[in-house]
C-alpha positions as CSV (number, residue, x, y, z in Angstrom):
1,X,176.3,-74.7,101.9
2,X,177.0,-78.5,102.4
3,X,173.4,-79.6,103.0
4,X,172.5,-77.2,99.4
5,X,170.8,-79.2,96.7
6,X,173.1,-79.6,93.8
7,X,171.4,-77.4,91.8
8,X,171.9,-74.4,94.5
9,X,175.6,-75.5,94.8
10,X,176.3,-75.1,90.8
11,X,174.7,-71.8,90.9
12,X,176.5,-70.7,94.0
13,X,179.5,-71.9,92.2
14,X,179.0,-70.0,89.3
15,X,178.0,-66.8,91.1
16,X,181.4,-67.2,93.5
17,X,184.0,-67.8,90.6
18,X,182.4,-64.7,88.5
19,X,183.1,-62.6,91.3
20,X,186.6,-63.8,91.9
21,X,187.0,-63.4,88.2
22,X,186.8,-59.6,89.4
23,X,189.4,-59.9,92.0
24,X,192.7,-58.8,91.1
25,X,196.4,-59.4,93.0
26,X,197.9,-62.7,94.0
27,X,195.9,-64.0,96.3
28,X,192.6,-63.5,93.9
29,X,195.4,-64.9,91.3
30,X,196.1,-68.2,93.4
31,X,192.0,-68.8,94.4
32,X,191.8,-69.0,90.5
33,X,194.1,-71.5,89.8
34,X,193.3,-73.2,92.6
35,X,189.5,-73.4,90.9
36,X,190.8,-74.5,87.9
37,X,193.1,-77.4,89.0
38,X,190.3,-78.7,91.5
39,X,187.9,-78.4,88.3
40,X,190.4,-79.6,85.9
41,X,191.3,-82.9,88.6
42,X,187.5,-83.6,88.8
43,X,187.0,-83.2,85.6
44,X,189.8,-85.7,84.4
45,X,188.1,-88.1,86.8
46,X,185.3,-88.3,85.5
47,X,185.9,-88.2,82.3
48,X,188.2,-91.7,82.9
49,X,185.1,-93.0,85.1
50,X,182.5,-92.4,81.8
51,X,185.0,-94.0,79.7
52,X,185.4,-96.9,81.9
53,X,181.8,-97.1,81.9
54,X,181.6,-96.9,78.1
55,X,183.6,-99.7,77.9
56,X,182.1,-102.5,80.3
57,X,178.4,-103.9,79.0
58,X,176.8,-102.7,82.0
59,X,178.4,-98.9,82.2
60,X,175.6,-97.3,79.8
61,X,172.5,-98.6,81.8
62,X,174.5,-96.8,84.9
63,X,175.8,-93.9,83.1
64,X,172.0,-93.2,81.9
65,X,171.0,-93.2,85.6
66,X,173.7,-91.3,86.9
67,X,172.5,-88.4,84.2
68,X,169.3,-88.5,85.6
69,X,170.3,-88.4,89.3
70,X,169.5,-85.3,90.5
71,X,173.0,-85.1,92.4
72,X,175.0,-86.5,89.9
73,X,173.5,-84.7,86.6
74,X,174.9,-81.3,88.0
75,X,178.3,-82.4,88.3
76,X,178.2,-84.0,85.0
77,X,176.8,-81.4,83.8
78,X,179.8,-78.7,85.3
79,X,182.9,-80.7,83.1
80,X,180.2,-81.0,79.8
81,X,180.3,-85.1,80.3
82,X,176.3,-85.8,80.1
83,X,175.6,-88.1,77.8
84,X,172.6,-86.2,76.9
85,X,173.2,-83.3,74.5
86,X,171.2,-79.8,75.7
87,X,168.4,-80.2,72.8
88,X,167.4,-83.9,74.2
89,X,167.7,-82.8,78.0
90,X,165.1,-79.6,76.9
91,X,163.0,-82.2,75.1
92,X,162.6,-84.4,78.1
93,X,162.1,-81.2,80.1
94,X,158.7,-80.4,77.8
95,X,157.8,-84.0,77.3
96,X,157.4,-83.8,81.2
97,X,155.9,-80.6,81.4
98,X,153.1,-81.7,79.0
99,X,150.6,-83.4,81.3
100,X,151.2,-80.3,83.7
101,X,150.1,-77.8,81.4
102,X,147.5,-79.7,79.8
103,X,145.2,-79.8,83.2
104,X,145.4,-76.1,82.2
105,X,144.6,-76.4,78.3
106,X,147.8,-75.2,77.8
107,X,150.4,-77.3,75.1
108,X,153.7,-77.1,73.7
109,X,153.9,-78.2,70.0
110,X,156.9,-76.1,68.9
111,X,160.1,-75.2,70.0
112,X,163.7,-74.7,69.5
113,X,166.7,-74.9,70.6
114,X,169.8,-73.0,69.3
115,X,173.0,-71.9,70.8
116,X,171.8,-72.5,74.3
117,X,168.5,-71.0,74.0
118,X,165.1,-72.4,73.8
119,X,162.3,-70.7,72.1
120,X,158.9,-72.1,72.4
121,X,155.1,-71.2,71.9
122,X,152.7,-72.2,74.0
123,X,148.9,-72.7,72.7
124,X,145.6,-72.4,74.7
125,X,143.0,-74.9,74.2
126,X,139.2,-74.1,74.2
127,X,138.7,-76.5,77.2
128,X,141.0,-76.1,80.1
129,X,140.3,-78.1,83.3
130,X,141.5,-75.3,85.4
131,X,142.1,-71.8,84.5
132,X,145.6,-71.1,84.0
133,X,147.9,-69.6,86.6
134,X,149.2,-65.6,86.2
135,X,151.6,-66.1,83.2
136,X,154.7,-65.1,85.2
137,X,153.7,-68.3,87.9
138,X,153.0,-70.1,84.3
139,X,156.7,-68.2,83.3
140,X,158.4,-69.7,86.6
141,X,157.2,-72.9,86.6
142,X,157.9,-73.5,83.2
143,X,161.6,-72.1,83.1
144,X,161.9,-74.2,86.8
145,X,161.4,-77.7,85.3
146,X,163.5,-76.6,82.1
147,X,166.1,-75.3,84.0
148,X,166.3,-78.3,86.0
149,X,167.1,-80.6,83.5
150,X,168.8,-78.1,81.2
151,X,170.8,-75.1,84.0
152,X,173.1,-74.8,81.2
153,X,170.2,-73.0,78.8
154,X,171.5,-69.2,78.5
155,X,167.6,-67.8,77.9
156,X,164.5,-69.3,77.9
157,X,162.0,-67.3,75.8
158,X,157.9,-68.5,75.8
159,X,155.9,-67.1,73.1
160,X,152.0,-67.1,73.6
161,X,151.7,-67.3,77.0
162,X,147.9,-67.1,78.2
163,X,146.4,-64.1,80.2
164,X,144.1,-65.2,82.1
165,X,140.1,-63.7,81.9
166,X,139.6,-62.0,85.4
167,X,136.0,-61.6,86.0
168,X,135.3,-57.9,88.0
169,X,131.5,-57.1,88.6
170,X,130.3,-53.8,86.9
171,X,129.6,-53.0,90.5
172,X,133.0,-53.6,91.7
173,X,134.1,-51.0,88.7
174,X,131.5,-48.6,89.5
175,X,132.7,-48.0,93.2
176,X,136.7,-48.1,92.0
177,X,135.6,-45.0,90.3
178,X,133.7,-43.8,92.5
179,X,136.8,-44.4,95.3
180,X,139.1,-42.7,92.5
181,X,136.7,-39.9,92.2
182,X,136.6,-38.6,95.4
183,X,140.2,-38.7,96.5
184,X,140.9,-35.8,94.3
C-alpha cells in the first residue's frame, strides 16, 4: 500500500486496527500496543512540530498549507491536530461544491453539523444548465468531496435530493406491456 493516496492509507488503517481490535492472545495483544506507541510517538511529534509553528511568525501561513495538503491533512487529521475544526472543514467542503452543483440548478443553502454528522438540504432550481445526475451519482459525489476534506464525518445525510424527469415515449410503454403480456 505505499504508493496508496493518503486518504486510502487512513481508511486502510482504520479498517486493519478494527480488526485487530478483534484479535485476542499475546501476539494480537503486542500488535496493539505496538499501534498505540507508533501512534502515540507520531502523535507527540507533531503536536511539538504545530507548536513550534504556533510560535515563529511564519509557522501559521505553513501550518494553513500543511492542512490543506492532501498528504499532510490526513495525518493531521489521525492525532486531531488540524487547525481547522470539523464544522469549518464541511463548510469549505460545500463552499466548493457550490459551482458544481449549480451547472446542475442544484444549491446548498442549509446545513448542519452536529456530533460528527452533517445534515443538509439540497434545493432544485427552475433553470438547470444540465439535467442532474441519478441522485445516488449526485449522493457519491457529494459525500466524495465532503469526505475528503472532512473523513472524520460519522454520517452524511442529504435531504431533497432531485429525481431526475426520464422521458419514455408512450410507444416505448405500449410495447413493455405488450413484452410483459405475452411472456405469461
Amino acid at each position: 500500500m505505499s504508493g496508496a493516496s493518503p486518504q486510502a492509507a487512513l481508511g486502510r488503517l482504520q479498517e486493519l486496527s478494527a480488526e485487530l481490535a478483534e484479535q485476542q492472545g499475546t501476539a494480537a495483544a503486542a500488535a496493539r500496543e505496538l499501534l498505540q506507541l507508533i501512534l502515540s510517538l507520531h502523535g507527540q511529534g507533531l503536536a511539538r512540530i504545530i507548536k513550534l509553528l504556533d510560535e515563529h511568525p511564519d509557522g501559521i501561513g505553513l501550518l494553513e498549507r500543511l492542512a490543506q495538503d492532501e498528504q499532510t491533512r490526513p495525518v493531521l487529521l489521525l492525532h486531531d491536530l488540524h487547525p481547522q475544526d470539523l464544522a469549518a472543514r464541511v463548510t469549505a467542503a460545500i463552499t466548493l461544491l457550490r459551482p458544481h452543483l449549480a451547472v446542475y440548478g442544484i444549491r446548498v443553502e442549509e446545513f448542519s453539523v452536529s456530533n460528527h454528522r452533517l445534515k443538509a438540504t439540497l434545493y432544485s432550481s427552475a433553470a438547470p444548465s444540465l439535467q442532474a445526475p441519478p441522485a445516488d451519482i449526485l449522493r457519491r459525489e457529494i459525500e466524495s468531496a465532503v469526505y475528503e476534506l472532512a473523513p472524520d464525518l460519522e454520517a452524511i445525510t442529504l435531504e431533497g435530493l432531485p429525481v431526475p424527469t426520464v422521458y419514455v415515449p408512450l410507444t416505448q410503454l405500449g410495447r413493455t406491456a405488450h413484452a410483459a403480456g405475452s411472456l405469461g
